[in-house]
N, C-alpha and C positions, 0 to 999 in steps of 0.2 A: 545218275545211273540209268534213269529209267528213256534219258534219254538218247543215251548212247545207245540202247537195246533196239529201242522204233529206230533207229537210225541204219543199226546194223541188218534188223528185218526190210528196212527202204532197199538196200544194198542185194540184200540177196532174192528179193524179186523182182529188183531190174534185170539182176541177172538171168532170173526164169524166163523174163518174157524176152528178152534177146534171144535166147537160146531157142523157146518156141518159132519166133521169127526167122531163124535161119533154117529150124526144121522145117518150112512150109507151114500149110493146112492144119488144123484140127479141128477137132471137134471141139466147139463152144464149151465149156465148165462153167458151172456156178463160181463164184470167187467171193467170199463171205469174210469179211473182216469184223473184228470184234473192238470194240472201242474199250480203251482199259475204264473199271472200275472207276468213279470221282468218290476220293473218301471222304465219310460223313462225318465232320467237326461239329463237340458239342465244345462252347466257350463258357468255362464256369470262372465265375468270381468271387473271392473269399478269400479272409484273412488269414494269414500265417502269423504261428504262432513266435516269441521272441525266444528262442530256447537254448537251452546248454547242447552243443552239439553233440558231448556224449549222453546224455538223456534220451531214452527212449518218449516219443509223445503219442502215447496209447489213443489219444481221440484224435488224434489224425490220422492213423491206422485204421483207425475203424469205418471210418467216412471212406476211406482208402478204397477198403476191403466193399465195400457197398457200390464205387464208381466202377469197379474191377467186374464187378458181375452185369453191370449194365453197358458195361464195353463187352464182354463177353455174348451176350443175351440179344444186343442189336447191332453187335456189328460196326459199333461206333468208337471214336478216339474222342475222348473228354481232355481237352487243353485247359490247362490251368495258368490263371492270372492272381496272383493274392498282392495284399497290402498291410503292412500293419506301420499305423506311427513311430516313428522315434522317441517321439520328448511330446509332452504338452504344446509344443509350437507347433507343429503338425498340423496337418488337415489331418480328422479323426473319419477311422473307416466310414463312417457314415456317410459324411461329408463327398467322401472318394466314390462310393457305392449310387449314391443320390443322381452326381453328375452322371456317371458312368452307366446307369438305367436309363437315367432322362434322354441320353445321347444313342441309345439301342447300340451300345458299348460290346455288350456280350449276351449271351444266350439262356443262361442260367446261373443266379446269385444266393448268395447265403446271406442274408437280410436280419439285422436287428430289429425289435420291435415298432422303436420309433419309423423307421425307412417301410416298414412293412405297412404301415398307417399311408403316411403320405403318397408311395407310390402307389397304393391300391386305391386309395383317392380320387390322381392323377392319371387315372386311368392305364399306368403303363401295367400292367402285371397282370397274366392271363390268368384266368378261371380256371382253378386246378378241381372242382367238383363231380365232376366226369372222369375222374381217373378211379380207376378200379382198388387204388390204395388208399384213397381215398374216404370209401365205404368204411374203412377198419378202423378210422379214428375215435379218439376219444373226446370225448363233449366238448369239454373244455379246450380242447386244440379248436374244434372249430369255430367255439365263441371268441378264443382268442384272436383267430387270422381272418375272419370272414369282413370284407370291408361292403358297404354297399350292396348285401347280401350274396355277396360272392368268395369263396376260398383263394386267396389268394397265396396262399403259404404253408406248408407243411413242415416240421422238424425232423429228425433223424433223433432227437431227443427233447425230452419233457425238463426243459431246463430250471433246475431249484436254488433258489440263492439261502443260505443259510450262515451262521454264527460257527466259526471253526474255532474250535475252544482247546488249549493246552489242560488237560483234564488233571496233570502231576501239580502245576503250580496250583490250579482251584483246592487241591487238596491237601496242599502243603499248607494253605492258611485256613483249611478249614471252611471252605465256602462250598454252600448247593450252585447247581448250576441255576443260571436265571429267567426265570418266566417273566416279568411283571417290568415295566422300567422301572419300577424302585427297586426291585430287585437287582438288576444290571447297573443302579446309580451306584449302590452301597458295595456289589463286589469292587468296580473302579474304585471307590473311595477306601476299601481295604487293601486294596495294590498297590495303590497309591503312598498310601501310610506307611508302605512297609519294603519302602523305596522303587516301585515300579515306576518309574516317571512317565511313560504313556501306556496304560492298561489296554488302549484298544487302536492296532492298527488299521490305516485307511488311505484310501486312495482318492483320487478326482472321480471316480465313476458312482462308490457303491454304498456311500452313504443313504441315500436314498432310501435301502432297501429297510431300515430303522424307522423313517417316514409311512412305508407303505404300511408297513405289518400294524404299525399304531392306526392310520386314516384308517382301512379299510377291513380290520379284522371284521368286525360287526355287518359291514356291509355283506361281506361272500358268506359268513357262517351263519347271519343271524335270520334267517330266514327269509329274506324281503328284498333280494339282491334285484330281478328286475324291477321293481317298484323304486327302490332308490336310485339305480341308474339312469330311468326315465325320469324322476325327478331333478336329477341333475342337468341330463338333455337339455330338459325344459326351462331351467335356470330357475326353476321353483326351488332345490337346494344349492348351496355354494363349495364350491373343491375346497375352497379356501377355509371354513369348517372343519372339513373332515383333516386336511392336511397341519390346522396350527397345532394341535398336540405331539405331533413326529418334529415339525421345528422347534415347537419352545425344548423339546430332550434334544437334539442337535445343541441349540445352542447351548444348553448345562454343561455339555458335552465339553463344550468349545471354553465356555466360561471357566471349569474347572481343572482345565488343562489335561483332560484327558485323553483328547485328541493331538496329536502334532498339525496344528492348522497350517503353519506354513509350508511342509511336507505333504500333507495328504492334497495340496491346490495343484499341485506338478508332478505328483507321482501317477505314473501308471499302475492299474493293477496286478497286483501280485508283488511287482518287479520294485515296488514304494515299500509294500511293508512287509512283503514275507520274508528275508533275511533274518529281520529282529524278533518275529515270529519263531522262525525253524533254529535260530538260535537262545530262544526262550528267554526273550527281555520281553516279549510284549505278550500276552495270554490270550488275545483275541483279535482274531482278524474277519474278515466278512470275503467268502468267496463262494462261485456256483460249485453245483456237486462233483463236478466231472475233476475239478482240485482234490480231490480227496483220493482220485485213481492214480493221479497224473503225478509223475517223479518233476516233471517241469515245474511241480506248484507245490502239494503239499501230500503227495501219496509215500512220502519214505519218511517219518520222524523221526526225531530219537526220541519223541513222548509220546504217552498214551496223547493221544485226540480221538476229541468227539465233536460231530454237530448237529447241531441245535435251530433251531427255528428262532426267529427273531421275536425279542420281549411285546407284549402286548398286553390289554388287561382281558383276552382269552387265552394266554400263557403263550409258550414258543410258539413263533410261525411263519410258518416256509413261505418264498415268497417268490413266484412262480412267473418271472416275464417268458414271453416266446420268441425265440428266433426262428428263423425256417428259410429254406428252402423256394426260391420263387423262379417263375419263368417270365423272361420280359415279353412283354403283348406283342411288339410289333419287334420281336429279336429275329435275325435271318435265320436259323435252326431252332423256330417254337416249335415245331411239334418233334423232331427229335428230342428238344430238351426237355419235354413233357415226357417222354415215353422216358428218357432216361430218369427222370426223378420218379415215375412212376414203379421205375423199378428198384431204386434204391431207398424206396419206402414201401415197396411191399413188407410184407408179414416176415419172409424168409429174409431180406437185407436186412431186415428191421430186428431180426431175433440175432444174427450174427452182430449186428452192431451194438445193441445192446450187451452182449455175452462177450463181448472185447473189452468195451467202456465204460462196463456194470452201471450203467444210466435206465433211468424211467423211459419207459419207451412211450411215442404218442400213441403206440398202435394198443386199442385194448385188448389182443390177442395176445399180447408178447408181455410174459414178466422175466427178471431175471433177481436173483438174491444180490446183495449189494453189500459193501464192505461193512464189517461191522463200525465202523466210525460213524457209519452215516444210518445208520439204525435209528434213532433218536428222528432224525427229521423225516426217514421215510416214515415211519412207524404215524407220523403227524399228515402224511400228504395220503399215506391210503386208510386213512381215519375220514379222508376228507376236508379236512382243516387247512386252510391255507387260504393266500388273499392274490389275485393276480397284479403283479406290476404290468402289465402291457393286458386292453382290452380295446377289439379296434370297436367293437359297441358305445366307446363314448367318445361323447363329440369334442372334446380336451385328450389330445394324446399324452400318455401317463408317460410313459419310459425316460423315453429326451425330457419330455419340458420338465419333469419335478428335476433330476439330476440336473439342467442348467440352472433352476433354482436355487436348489443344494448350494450350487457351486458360488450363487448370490450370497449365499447367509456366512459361504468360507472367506469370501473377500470383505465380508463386514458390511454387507444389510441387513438391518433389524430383518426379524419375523414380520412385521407389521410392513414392510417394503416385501416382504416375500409372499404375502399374503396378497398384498394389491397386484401383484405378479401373475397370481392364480386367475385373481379374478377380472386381469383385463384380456385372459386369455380366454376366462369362458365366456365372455363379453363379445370377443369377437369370434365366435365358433357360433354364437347365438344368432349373428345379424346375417 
């Protein structure tokens, strides 16, 4: 269209200047042409979620609603590129995101924690410190994203993983909910008893988070959290320590069948075990918070639910990796896509997104009340209590490598091959 129009404007100023031509003489005019507008493309990339088409999926709305103001505010068109797996045979977004950074692919990415380590690493991901949204965050986003004493990544949410509990069945047989893993061994083994054949569903992803809350309660709450991170650094202490108490409960886990281990090696999350969940054969399943909003996952019951923090011997505990927000260093629209994420993490983006997606905001300005399901674990996260899955402060990346561990102990490596796993990773972080 646009060029039909210059074509038709070429047409009718030939025409002028023939016509001046035949009139004779004039007087000389200015003749001032204006070159049209080059519109300014910001290229994001990010996963889409797998969902029922008539489902509404409220946290993508809300990220929506956040791009929408930063189109609005600079004048800019934000193109979207997403991916998400099919099956376990897939290359996993990470995978896809990894290449697609490395290659100055696109301009601005929505980065998992493990990707957010290595890219920030690898130098591709610019210094988001200087941005004015920046200033607002909360401590723990920065210790989480900062690589090489740089911000490399920012969230639109304080993402919590927690124990999504069928609260009708625990009460049907008479069970408290579970703080302690013996606590959580004995309710499985009354479920069990009482024909539940797997008490607890699970996927290839998020086991793990059972790992974390056991390794590193003591570390984040017991006082001493930089001292034993630096000890670790330094390979004065072993991951491999802190992590065999979360494997040796995996594999009781696995021993006692109350995992489906050949199910949760190839299932994705949600889409593996939430069916048998929302149809109340299985009583416990493990998802982040924003499930508990989301009709895509697990925000419409037909039971009371509640979650819960994951068992540990400091009781429930949330367990807190970070996703965010990143701009590639050398992307061709960095400082467009800096401005635009600087605006969809201001205070104001940041308080609609939250009041859409009722999520912990990063920003320490912005609260919002949150569904009563999830009362129980926020009630544990602004207590302070909780252990971070993703911290780029150590020199072993948490997120990815325990989860492909995990994923070692599902295909049937001892703990003792899982452990050597740990330690020829700190092993080589150390050289």
């Amino acid at each position: 269209m646009k060029k039909r129009v210059y074509a038709g404007m070429a047409l009718c100023l030939t025409a002028l200047m023939l016509l001046a031509a035949c009139a004779g003489p004039a007087e000389p005019k200015n003749l001032i042409t204006k070159e049209p507008e080059e519109e300014r493309v910001v290229n994001l990339f990010s996963p889409m979620e797998k969902t029922d088409p008539d489902a509404e999926n409220i946290a993508r709305t809300a990220s929506d609603l956040t791009v929408a103001m930063a189109e609005e505010a600079l004048g800019v068109t934000v193109a979207y590129s997403t991916y998400t797996a099919e099956d376990y045979q897939d290359k996993t977004y990470d995978d896809v995101t990894l290449d697609r950074a490395r290659n100055d692919m696109d301009d601005l990415y929505l980065l998992n924690p493990d990707t957010v380590l290595a890219l920030g690493a690898e130098g591709k991901l610019m210094d988001l410190s200087g941005l004015d949204s920046a200033k607002n965050l909360r401590d723990i986003i920065r210790t989480a994203n900062t690589v090489d004493g740089k911000l490399v990544a920012i969230p639109q949410e304080v993402v919590a993983y927690g124990l999504f509990i069928n609260q009708d069945m625990f009460q049907k047989y008479h069970l408290d909910l579970p703080e302690t893993p013996e606590d959580f061994l004995e309710c499985c083994r009354v479920f069990q008893e009482n024909g539940v054949d797997t008490p607890v569903g699970a996927n290839r992803w998020w086991l793990e988070n059972f790992v974390f809350a056991q390794a590193y309660a003591d570390l984040y709450n017991g006082g001493n959290t930089e001292a034993e991170i630096a000890a670790l650094n330094a390979g004065e202490a072993r991951y491999s320590d802190y992590m065999r108490p979360g494997f040796e409960f995996l594999q009781t886990l696995i021993n006692q069948g109350y995992i489906d281990v050949e199910k949760a090696r190839v299932s994705e999350a949600i889409e593996g075990e939430g069916p048998d969940f929302l149809a109340q054969k299985t009583p416990i399943v493990m998802a982040y918070w924003g499930a508990a909003n989301t009709e895509t996952a697990y925000g419409k019951t037909d039971f009371e639910m509640t979650v819960i923090g994951f068992p540990s011997n400091m009781g429930p505990m949330p367990v807190m990796p970070m996703t965010g927000f990143a701009v590639g260093a050398n992307a061709e629209h960095a400082e467009d896509a800096a401005q635009v994420l600087n605006v969809m993490t201001s205070d104001q983006a940041l308080q609609l997104y939250a009041e859409t997606n009722r999520v912990i905001s990063p920003s320490k300005n912005v609260k919002v009340e949150c569904v009563p399901a999830l009362k129980p674990l926020n009630d544990r996260i602004e207590e302070g209590v909780y252990v971070l899955g993703s911290n780029a402060g150590m020199k072993v990346e948490q997120w990815g490598n325990t989860c492909l561990i995990v994923r070692q102990l599902l295909e049937g490596a001892s703990v003792e091959e899982c452990m050597a796993a740990f330690d020829k990773l700190q092993d080589a972080a150390l050289k």
